[in-house]
Residue, then its C-alpha position, 0 to 999 in steps of 0.5 A: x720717474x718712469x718704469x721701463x717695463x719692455x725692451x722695445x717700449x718708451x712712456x707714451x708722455x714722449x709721444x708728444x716729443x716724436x710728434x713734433x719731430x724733437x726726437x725719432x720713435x726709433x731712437x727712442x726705442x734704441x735707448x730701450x733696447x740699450x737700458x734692458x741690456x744694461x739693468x734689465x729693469x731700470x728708471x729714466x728721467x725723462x729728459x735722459x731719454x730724450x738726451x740718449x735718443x738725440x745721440x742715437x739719432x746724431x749718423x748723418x746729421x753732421x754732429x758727434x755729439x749733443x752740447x747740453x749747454x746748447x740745448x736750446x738748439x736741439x728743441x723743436x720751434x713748438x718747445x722752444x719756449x717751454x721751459x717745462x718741456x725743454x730747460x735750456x739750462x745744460x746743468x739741468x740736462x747734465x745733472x739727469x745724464x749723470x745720475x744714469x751711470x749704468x748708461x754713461x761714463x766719463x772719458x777716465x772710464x771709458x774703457x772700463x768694463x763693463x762699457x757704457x754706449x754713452x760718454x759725457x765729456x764736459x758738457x758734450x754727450x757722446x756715444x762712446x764710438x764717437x768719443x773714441x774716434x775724435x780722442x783717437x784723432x786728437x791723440x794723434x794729431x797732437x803726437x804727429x805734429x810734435x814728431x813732425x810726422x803729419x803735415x796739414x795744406x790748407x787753401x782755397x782753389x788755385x791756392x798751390x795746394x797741388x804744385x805743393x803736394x807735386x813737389x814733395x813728392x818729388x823731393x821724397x823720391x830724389x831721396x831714393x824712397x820706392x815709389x810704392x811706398x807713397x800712398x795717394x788717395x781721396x775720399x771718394x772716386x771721383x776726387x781721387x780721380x780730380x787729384x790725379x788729373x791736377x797732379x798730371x798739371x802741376x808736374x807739367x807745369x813744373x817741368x816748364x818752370x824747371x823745377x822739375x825734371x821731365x824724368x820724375x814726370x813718370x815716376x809721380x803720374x805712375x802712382x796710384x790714386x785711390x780712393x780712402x775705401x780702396x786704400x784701407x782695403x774695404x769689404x762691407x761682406x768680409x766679417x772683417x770689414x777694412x782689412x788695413x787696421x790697428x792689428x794689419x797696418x798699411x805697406x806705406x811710409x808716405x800717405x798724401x790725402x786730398x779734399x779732407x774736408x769731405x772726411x768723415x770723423x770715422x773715415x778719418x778714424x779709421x785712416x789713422x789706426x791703420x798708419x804704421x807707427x812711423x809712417x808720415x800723413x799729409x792732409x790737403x783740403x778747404x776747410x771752407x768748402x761743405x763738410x762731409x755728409x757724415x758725421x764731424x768736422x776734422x779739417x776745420x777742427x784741425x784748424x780753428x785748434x791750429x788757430x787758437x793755439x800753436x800754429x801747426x796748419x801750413x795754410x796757402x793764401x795766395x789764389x792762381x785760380x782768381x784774380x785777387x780784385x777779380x770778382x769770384x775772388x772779392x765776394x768769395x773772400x767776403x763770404x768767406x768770412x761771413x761779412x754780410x754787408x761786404x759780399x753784397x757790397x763786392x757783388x754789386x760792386x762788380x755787377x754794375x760795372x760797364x764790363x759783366x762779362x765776368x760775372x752777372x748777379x740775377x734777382x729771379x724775383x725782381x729781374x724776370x726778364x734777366x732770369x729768362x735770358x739766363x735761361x736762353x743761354x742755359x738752353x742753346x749751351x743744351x742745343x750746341x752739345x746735342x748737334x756736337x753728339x748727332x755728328x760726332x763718332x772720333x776721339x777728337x769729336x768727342x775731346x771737343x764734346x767734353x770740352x764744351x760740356x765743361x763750359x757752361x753748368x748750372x748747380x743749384x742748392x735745391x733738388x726740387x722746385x723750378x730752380x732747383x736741379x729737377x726744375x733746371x732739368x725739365x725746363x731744358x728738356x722741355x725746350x729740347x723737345x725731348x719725349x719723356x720716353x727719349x732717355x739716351x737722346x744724343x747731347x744728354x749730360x748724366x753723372x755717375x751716381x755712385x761707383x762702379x767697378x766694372x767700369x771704373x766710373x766713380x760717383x760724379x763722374x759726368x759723360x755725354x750721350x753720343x753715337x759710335x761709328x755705327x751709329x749705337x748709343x753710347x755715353x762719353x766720358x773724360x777730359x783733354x788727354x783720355x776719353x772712354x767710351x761705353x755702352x749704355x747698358x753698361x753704365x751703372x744708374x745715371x741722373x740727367x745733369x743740366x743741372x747738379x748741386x752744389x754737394x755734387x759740383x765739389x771739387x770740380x770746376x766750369x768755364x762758366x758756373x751759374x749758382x741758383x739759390x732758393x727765392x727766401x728761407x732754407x736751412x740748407x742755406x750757408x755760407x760754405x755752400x755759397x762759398x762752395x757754389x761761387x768757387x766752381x767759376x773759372x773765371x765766368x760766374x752768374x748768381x741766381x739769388x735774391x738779396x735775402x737769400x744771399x744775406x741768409x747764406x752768408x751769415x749762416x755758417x754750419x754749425x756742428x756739435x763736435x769736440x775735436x778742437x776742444x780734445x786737440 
C-alpha cells in the first residue's frame, strides 16, 4: 500500500508506468489532487492508481470508459507480458477499484452525496460525467423509441437518407406545423452546410418526380441549418455555457440532426437535455464512416443495441450514389464488413478489367512507375486550376473554378510523410514552381480551418485563390448555384489542400478521389477510414496502398471502450 503525502505527488514506483507511456504524469497527479479533496490523507493500491489515471486521461482518445476485463488492451508493448506489473485478470483490477469506495461508487449511488468522480459499472470504469452522459442517453432513446418520439436513419451515401429526411419534412408542414418550430442541424458548420445543399437536391429532385409540390420548395430551403453549437445557443465565455438546457429547453417541436456519427457522447448529451418533453428527434447518419474525434460511439451504439434486440433503426440499404456491381460499391461493401480476402478479391477483381476508367488500384511500393503517372495527373489537375485562376474575374468563371476543383482530390491517412497530406502538398508545389514565399499564388486550393463568424466560413470549407476585376487576390468559395468571394486578409487561417485527410474529406464528395494509404503498419489504419476514404469517389476512384496496408485496415475495426449499448 502506499501513502499519499501531498496533493500534487504520486509514488515515484509509478515513474516506471509514465515512462513507457502506460499512463500520463499529469493524470497521475489529478488522481492526487482528487484523493486529498476526498480524505485528505489516504492509501491506494497501486494499480487504482494506475486505473484512476487511465479514466482521467480517456477526453479525446475516443473511449467513455476503461473495461477492466480488457485490461490487457491498455498495457503498454513493454508490460504486456508482465503479469506483475499489469494483471490481465479484470477481477484483480475490480476488486482493488472496489476497495477504494471514497473514490468510487456504483450506478445505484451515483447521486448520492457526497459524489464520488468515479462509477463502476460492471466491469467498466467511468468518470461519474461520462456514466451520466451515456445513462441520460440511453434512458432516452429506450423511452422515445417506445413513445415513438425518435426516429433513427441510417445508411451509407446515396442511400435515400436526404429525400427521406426531405419528405418529412414536407409531410410535417402539410400538416400546418410552423416551419419555425423544426430544427435542422449537424455537428459541425461545414456539415450543416452539405445538409442544406443535399436537401436543396433532394426537394428538386422531388418536385420532378412529384412528390413534391414546387410550392413546398421554398418552405423546406428557407430553414435554418445549423450547427448542434449554434443550436444549443453555445457561449464558451458566458458562466452559462449552452443557454438551451435541462432548465431552458428548446422552442422546437421538430429536431432533424445529419451526420450523427460525428457526435460525441457530450454533444449528444447535451442535445437531449435540451429536448422539450414532447419534442420528436430524428438522427441521420453512417454508422460506418469514422466516429467522432471526441469521446463515444452513439450512432453505432445506438445500432449494434438495435441489432441485438428489437429492431428500433430505420437502415437504408439501397445506394444511388454507387452502382451496386459498381466497383466503389463492391469493395466498399467488402470492407464494410471487415472481409479481408473479399475486398482484395473485388478490387483486383475490378483493377484487371480491360475498362480502368473507373477505378485503378496502385502499389507505390511494387508499381513506381503507376504511382508517378498518378502523380502527373494529380499535377496538371494542379495546373488547369492556376490557368483557370489567372483569367477568371466573372461569377460564371469562378462556378467552372469550383467545379473543376471538385473533380480531382487526393486525401491521405497521414498528415506527414511523402504520401501523407504534407508530402502530396510540397510535391505539387514543387512542380508548380511555387516560391516558398508565394502563399496566395492564383490556382491554391486552402480549407477553412476552423469556423468563422465574420465570414460565415465553416471548418473544411475548401476555396480557391483567384483575382477580382482589378486584379486583387481573393479567395473563391461555393458550389454550382452560390459563389462568395473574399478578401485574403479577411479569411481566418487557411491550410493548402492539394491534399487533406480523410478526417477532413468527411461527408464531402469528388469526381475523382484518390485514397493514399501508408506503405506498412499504422495505428491509425481501419476499416472505417478506408471505408470513409473509398466512399468520397463519385464514380472515379484510384487506391494508393500496398496489399498489407489495405489487409491491416480492413481487419482492424475501431475499437472504443464504451457502454452504451450495453445501458440501451
Amino acid at each position: 500500500m502506499i501513502s499519499l503525502f501531498t496533493s500534487t505527488q504520486y509514488p515515484t514506483e509509478l515513474e516506471r508506468y509514465v515512462s513507457v507511456d502506460a499512463v500520463k504524469s499529469r493524470d497521475l497527479r489529478g488522481v492526487s489532487v482528487l484523493l486529498h479533496a476526498a480524505t485528505g490523507e489516504a492509501q491506494l493500491d497501486r494499480l487504482a492508481w494506475l486505473a484512476f489515471a487511465l479514466v482521467l486521461g480517456l477526453p479525446g482518445s475516443g473511449h467513455t470508459c476503461v473495461d477492466l476485463e480488457n485490461i490487457s488492451q491498455w498495457a503498454p508493448d513493454e508490460l504486456k507480458n508482465d503479469v506483475d506489473k499489469w494483471p490481465i485478470e479484470g477481477k484483480v483490477w475490480k476488486d482493488v477499484v472496489f476497495a477504494c469506495r471514497f473514490l468510487v461508487c456504483t450506478p445505484t449511488s451515483l447521486h448520492e452525496q457526497p459524489r464520488k468522480p468515479f462509477v463502476i459499472s460492471g466491469s467498466k470504469l467511468y468518470s461519474a460525467r461520462s456514466f451520466h452522459e451515456e445513462q441520460l442517453v440511453a434512458n432516452y432513446i429506450k423511452n422515445a423509441v417506445a413513445e415513438k418520439r425518435v426516429e433513427i436513419i441510417t445508411g451509407g451515401p446515396g442511400s435515400g437518407k436526404t429525400t427521406y429526411i426531405a419528405n418529412q419534412i414536407v409531410e410535417q408542414i402539410a400538416k400546418n406545423i410552423d416551419t419555425e418550430s423544426i430544427a435542422l442541424a449537424a455537428p459541425t458548420g461545414l456539415a450543416a452546410k452539405r445538409m442544406d445543399r443535399a436537401l436543396r437536391s433532394a426537394v428538386r429532385f422531388g418536385i420532378s418526380q412529384g412528390s413534391i409540390s414546387p410550392e413546398m420548395e421554398a418552405h423546406v430551403n428557407g430553414l435554418k441549418k445549423l450547427t448542434i453549437h449554434k443550436l444549443l445557443k453555445f457561449n464558451p465565455s458566458s458562466r452559462i455555457q449552452w443557454r438551451h438546457n435541462k432548465t431552458n429547453r428548446m422552442p422546437y417541436d421538430y429536431v432533424i440532426v445529419d451526420e450523427v456519427s460525428m457526435m460525441p457522447l457530450s454533444m449528444m448529451a447535451r442535445l437531449i437535455e435540451a429536448l422539450k418533453d414532447d419534442a420528436r428527434l430524428m438522427l441521420v447518419g453512417d454508422p460506418f464512416q469514422l466516429a467522432s474525434v471526441d469521446a463515444g460511439t452513439v450512432l453505432a451504439d445506438i445500432v449494434e443495441a438495435s441489432n441485438k434486440g428489437k429492431t428500433f433503426v430505420n437502415t437504408k440499404t439501397e445506394s444511388h450514389r454507387f452502382p451496386l456491381g459498381s466497383p466503389v460499391s463492391d469493395i466498399a461493401i467488402e470492407t464494410k464488413a471487415g472481409n479481408v480476402e473479399g475486398a482484395l478479391e473485388k478490387i483486383r477483381l475490378h483493377h484487371d478489367t480491360k475498362d480502368k476508367s473507373s477505378f485503378v488500384w496502385v502499389d507505390p511500393v511494387a508499381d513506381e512507375a503507376r504511382l508517378q503517372k498518378v502523380a502527373r495527373e494529380v499535377v496538371n489537375h494542379a495546373r488547369r486550376l492556376c490557368e483557370l485562376a489567372a483569367s477568371a474575374s466573372t461569377d460564371e468563371q469562378y462556378r467552372e473554378i469550383i467545379r473543376v476543383r471538385d473533380e480531382l482530390q487526393v486525401i491521405c491517412a497521414h498528415r506527414k510523410g511523402n504520401l501523407g497530406v504534407s508530402g502530396w502538398n510540397r510535391a505539387v508545389e514543387r512542380e508548380l514552381g511555387v516560391l516558398a514565399q508565394e502563399q496566395w499564388y492564383l490556382g491554391r486550393p486552402v480549407m477553412v480551418s476552423k469556423n468563422d463568424a465574420n465570414t460565415g466560413l465553416a471548418n473544411g470549407d475548401i476555396g480557391v485563390v483567384c483575382k477580382d476585376a482589378k486584379g486583387a487576390r481573393i479567395v473563391v468559395f461555393g458550389d454550382a448555384e452560390e459563389v462568395k468571394t473574399f478578401s485574403t486578409t479577411s479569411l481566418p487561417q487557411v491550410d493548402t489542400v492539394h491534399a487533406l485527410t480523410i478526417h477532413k474529406s468527411q461527408g464531402s464528395e469528388f469526381a475523382h478521389t484518390i485514397v493514399v494509404l501508408p506503405k506498412g503498419k499504422s495505428k491509425i489504419l481501419t476499416r472505417e477510414l478506408l471505408y470513409t476514404g473509398i466512399t468520397r469517389a463519385k464514380p472515379d476512384l484510384t487506391l494508393v496502398a500496398t496489399q498489407e496496408a489495405l489487409e491491416i485496415a480492413i481487419g482492424n475495426k475501431v475499437q472504443r471502450a464504451t457502454g452504451l449499448t450495453d445501458l440501451l
